[in-house]
C-alpha positions in Angstrom: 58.5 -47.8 7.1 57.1 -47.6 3.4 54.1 -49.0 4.6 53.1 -46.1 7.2 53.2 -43.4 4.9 50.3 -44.1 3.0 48.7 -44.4 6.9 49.8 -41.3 7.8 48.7 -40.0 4.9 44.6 -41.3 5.0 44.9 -40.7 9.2 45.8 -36.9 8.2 43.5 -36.5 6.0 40.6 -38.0 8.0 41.6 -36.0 10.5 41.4 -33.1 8.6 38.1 -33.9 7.1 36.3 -34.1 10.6 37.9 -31.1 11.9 36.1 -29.3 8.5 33.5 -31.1 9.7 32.9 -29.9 13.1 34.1 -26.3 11.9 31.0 -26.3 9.8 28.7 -27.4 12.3 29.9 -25.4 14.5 29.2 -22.5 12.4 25.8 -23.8 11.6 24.6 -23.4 15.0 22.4 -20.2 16.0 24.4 -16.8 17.8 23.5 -15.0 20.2 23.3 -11.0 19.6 26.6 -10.7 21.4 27.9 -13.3 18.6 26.5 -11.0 15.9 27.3 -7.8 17.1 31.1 -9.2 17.0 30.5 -10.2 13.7 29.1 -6.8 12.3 31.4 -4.7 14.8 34.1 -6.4 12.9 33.2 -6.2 8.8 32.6 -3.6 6.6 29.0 -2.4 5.3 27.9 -0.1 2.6 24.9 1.3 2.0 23.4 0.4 -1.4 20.4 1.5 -3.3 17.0 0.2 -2.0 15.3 0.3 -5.4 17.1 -0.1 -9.0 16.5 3.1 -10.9 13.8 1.9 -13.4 11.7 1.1 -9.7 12.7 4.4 -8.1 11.2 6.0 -11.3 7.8 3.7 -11.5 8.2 4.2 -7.3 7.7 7.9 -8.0 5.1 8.3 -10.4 2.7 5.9 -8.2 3.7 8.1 -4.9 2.6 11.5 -6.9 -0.6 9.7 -8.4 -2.2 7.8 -4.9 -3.3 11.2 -3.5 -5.8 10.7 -6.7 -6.9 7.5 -5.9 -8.1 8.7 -2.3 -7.1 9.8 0.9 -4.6 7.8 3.6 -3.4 5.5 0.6 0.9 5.0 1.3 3.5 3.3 -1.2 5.9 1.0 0.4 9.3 -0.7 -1.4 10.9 -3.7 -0.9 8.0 -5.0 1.7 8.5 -8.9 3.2 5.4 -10.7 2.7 6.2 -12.4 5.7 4.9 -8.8 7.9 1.9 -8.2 5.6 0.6 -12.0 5.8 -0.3 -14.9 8.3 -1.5 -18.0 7.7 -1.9 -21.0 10.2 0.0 -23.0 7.9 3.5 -22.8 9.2 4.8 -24.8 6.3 2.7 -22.0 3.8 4.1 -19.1 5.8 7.4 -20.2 5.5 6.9 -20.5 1.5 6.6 -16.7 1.5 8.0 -15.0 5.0 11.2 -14.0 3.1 9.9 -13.2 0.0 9.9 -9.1 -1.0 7.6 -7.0 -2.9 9.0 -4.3 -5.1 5.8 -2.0 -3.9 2.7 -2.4 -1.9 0.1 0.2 -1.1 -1.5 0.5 2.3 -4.6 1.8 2.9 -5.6 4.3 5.8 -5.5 1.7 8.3 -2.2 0.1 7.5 -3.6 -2.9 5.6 -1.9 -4.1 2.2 -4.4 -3.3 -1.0 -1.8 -3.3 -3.8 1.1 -5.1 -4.6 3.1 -4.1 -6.9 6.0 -6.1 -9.2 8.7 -3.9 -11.5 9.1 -6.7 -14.2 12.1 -4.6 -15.5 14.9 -5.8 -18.3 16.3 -9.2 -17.0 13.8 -9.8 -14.2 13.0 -13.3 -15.2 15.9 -14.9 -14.6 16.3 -18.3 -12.9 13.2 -19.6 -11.0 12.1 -15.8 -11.2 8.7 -16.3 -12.5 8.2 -19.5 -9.7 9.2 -16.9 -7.1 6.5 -14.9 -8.8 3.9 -17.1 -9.0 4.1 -18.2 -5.1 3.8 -14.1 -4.0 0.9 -14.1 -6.9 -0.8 -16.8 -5.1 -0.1 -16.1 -1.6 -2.0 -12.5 -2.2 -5.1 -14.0 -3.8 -6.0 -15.9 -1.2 -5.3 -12.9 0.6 -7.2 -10.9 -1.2 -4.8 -8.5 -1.9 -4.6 -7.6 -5.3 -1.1 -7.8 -7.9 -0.2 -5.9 -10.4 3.2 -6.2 -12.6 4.3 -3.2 -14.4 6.5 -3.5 -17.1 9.3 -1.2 -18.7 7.1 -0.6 -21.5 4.7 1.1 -19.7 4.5 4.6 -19.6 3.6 6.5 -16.4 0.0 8.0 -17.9 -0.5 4.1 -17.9 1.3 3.4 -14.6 -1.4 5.7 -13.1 -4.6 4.1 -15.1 -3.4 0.5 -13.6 -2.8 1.6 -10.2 -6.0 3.4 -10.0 -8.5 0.3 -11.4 -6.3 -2.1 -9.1 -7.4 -0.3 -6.3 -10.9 0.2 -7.3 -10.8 -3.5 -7.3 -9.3 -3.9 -4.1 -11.6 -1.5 -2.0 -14.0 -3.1 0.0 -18.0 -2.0 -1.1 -19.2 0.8 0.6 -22.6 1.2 -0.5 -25.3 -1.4 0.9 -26.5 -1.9 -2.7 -23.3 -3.1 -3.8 -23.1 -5.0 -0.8 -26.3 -7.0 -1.7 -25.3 -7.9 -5.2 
C-alpha cells in the first residue's frame, strides 16, 4: 500500500501536466470571429492615449508646419510599416509588418515620404535601437526617408528638419535635375 502512493502521486501529476498541455495547445490554435467577438464581448477595454505627450506636442508642431512645406502633405501617428511597405520577401516583410512609426508624412497621393521617430526620455530601452535600426533599413531601401527627433529639439528646429527631409524625399521635377 506504501508503494502506490508515490504512483499515484507521478500518475497525477502526469496527468496533470498533459492536460496543461493540451489546454495550451488548445489555446494556441487560430479563432474564428465568432471566437473573438466572445472574447472581447466578454472583457473590459479602455481607451488610452494614442501618442505620449512629448509626441502629441512634436505631432502638433509638424501638422501646423506641412502646409509650408507644400500642398496635399498629411501627418500620420502610430503607422504599421507593414501597410506602407511590400516586399516579395515574405520572410523580410514579416521583419517589419508589425512594426509602428511614431509619424509618417504622406504625400498628395497617399504615398509615405517621411518617417518620423520621437526618441523621447527612456526610448532606448531594451533592443530599442535594433527595432530602430530594422524600420531605418526597411525605409532606405524604400526610399523613404527617416528622421529621429529628439527632446532636445525645439520646434523652430522640428520645422527646419521636417522641411529639408522632405526636400530630400521629393522626387525631381525639373528635366535638368532629372539629367544630373
Amino acid at each position: 500500500m506504501d508503494d502506490l502512493l508515490p504512483l499515484s502521486i507521478l500518475g497525477l501529476a502526469l496527468l496533470l501536466g498533459l492536460l496543461r498541455l493540451l489546454t495550451r495547445q488548445r489555446r494556441s490554435t487560430p479563432i474564428d470571429a465568432s471566437d473573438q467577438l466572445r472574447i472581447v464581448m466578454r472583457s473590459r477595454f479602455d481607451r488610452q492615449r494614442l501618442l505620449s505627450r512629448a509626441e502629441f506636442d512634436l505631432f502638433r508642431t509638424i501638422e501646423a508646419h506641412l502646409p509650408k512645406c507644400g500642398p496635399g502633405y498629411r501627418l500620420m501617428a502610430q503607422t504599421s510599416m507593414g501597410e506602407i511597405l511590400s516586399s516579395p520577401d515574405t520572410e523580410a516583410f514579416r521583419c517589419i509588418n508589425s512594426k509602428r512609426l511614431d509619424m509618417l508624412i504622406i504625400d498628395t497621393f497617399g504615398f509615405p515620404i517621411l518617417a518620423i521617430e520621437h526618441q523621447g526620455n527612456g526610448h532606448f530601452q531594451g533592443d530599442a535601437p535594433a527595432r530602430d535600426a530594422v524600420k531605418r533599413e526597411a525605409l532606405r531601401r524604400a526610399g523613404v526617408e527617416y528622421l529621429e527627433i529628439f527632446g532636445h529639439h525645439q520646434p523652430a528646429e522640428i520645422r527646419q528638419l521636417v522641411t529639408a527631409a522632405i526636400q530630400r524625399g521629393k522626387p525631381p521635377s525639373a528635366p535638368a535635375a532629372i539629367a544630373r
